[in-house]
TORKOL-4160 file (C-alpha; in steps of 0.2 Angstrom, whole numbers, padded with zeros to 4 digits, m for minus):
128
<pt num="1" X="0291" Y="0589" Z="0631"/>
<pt num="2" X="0289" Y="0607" Z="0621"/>
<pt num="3" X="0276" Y="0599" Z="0609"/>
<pt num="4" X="0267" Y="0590" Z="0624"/>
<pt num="5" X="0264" Y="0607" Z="0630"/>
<pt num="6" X="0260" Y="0614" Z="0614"/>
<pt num="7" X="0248" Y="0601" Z="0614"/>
<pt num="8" X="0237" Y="0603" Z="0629"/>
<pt num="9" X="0234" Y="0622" Z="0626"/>
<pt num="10" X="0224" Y="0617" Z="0613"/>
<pt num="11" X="0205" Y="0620" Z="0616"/>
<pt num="12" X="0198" Y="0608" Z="0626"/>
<pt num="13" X="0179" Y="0613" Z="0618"/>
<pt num="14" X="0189" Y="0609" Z="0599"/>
<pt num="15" X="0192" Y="0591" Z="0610"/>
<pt num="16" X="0174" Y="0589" Z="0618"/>
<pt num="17" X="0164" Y="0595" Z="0600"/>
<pt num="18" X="0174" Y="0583" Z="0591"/>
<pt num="19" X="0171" Y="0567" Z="0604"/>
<pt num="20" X="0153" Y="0572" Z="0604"/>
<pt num="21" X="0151" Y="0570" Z="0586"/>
<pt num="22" X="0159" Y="0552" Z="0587"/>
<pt num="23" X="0175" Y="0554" Z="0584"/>
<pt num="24" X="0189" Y="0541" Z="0590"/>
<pt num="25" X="0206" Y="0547" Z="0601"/>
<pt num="26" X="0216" Y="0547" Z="0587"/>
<pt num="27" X="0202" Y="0556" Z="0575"/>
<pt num="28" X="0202" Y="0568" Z="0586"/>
<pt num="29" X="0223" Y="0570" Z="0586"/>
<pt num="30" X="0223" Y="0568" Z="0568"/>
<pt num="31" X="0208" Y="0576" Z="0560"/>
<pt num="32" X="0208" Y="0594" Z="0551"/>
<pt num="33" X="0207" Y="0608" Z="0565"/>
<pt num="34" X="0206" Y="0599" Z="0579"/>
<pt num="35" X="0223" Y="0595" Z="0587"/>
<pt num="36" X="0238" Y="0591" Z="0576"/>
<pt num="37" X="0233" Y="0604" Z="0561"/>
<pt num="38" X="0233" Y="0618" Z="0575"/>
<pt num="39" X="0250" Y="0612" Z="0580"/>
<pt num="40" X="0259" Y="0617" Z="0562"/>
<pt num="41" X="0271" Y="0629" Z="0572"/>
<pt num="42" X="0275" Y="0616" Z="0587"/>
<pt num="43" X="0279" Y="0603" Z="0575"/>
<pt num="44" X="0291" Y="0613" Z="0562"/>
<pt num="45" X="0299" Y="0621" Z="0578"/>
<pt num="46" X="0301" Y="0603" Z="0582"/>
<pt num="47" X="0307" Y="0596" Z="0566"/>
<pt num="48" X="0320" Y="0613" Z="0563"/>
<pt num="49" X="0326" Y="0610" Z="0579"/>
<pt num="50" X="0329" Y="0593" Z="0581"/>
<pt num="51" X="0339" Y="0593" Z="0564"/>
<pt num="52" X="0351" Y="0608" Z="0568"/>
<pt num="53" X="0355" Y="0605" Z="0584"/>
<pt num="54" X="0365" Y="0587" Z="0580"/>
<pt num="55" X="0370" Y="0596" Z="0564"/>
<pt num="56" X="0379" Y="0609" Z="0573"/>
<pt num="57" X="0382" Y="0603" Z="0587"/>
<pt num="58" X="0403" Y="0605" Z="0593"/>
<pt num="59" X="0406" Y="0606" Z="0611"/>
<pt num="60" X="0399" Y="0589" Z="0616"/>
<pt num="61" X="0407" Y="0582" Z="0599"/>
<pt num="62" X="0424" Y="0590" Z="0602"/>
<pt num="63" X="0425" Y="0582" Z="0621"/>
<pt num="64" X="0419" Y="0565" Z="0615"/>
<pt num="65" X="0431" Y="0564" Z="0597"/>
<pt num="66" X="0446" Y="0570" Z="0607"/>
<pt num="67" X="0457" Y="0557" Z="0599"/>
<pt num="68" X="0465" Y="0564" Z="0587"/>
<pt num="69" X="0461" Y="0554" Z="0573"/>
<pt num="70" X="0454" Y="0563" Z="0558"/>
<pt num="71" X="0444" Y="0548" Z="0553"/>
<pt num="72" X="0433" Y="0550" Z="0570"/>
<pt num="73" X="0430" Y="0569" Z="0567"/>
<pt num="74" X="0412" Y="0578" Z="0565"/>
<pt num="75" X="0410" Y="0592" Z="0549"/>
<pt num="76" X="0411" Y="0604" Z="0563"/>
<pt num="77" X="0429" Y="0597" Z="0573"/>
<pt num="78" X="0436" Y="0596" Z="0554"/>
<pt num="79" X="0433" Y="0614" Z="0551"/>
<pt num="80" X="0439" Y="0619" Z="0566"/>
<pt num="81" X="0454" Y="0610" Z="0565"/>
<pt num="82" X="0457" Y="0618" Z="0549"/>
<pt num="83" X="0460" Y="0633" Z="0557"/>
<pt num="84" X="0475" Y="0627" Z="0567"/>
<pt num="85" X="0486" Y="0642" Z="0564"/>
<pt num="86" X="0500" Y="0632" Z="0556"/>
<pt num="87" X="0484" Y="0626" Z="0543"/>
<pt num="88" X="0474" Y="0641" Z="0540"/>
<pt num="89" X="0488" Y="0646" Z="0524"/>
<pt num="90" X="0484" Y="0629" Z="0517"/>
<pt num="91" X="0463" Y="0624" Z="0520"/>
<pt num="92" X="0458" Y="0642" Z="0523"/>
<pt num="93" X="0446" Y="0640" Z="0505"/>
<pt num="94" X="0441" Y="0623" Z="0513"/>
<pt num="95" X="0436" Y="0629" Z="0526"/>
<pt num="96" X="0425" Y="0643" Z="0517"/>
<pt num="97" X="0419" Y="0631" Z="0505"/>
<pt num="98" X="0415" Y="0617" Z="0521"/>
<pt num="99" X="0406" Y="0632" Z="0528"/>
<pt num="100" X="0395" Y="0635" Z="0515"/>
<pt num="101" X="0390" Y="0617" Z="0514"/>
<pt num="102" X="0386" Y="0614" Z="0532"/>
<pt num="103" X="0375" Y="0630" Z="0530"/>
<pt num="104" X="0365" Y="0623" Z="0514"/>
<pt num="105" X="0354" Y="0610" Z="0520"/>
<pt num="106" X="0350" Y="0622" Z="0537"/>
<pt num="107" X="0344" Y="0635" Z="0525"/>
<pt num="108" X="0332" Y="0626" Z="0515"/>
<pt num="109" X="0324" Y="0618" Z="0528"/>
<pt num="110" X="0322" Y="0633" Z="0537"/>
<pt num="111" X="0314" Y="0641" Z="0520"/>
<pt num="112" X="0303" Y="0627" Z="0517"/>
<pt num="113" X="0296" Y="0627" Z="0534"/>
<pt num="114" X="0295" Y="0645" Z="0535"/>
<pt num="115" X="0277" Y="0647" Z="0528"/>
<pt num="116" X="0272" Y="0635" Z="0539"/>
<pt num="117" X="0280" Y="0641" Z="0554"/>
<pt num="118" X="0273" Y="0662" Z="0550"/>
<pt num="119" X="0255" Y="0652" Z="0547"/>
<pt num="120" X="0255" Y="0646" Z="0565"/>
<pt num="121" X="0261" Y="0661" Z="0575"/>
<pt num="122" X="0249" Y="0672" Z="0565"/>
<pt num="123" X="0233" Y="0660" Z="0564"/>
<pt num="124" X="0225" Y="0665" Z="0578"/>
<pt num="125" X="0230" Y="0686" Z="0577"/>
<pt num="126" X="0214" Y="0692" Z="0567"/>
<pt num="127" X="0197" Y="0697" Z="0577"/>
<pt num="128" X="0184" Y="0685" Z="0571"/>
């Protein structure tokens, strides 16, 4: 839904130049500055979001994985239960090093999509 919107406040004249000169529906998605090349900030927004919000997710995990079993249990329900206070003594440098793991591959995605995502927002800043 977010990128659908993205979508249509692209220029309608980028669409209607582009169908002119022959171009097919899916050209005119596909083709360099027209629709999808303009959407590079949509997209990574998209692509970031849609990977940390399962990875982190907890409240929804922690209601559904309720049983107790540590076999059923997400990275983010095991760290937590690490901090049981009869635990923490034992798993407290687990739970530092489970941190830092969960946080790695958030991190370089974000760093790799980064340029892309500063590209978009500032694309259309400069007076022409």
């Amino acid at each position: 839904m977010i990128c659908k919107g993205f979508f249509d406040t692209t220029p309608v004249s980028l669409r209607e130049a582009a169908k002119l000169d022959g171009a097919s529906g899916a050209r005119i998605f596909f083709q360099v500055q027209v629709v999808l090349p303009m959407s590079k900030p949509i997209l990574v927004y998209t692509i970031i979001s849609s990977f940390m919000i399962p990875w982190m997710d907890f409240g929804m995990a922690k209601m559904i994985l309720n049983s107790g079993l540590s076999a059923d249990w997400t990275v983010a329900i095991g760290l937590f239960n690490m901090l049981q206070k009869t635990l923490i003594n034992n798993y407290f440098a687990l739970f530092c090093a489970g941190g830092v793991l969960v946080s790695v591959p958030i991190s370089i995605l974000f760093i790799i999509m980064q340029k892309f995502y500063v590209e978009g927002i500032t694309a259309g800043a400069d007076k022409g």
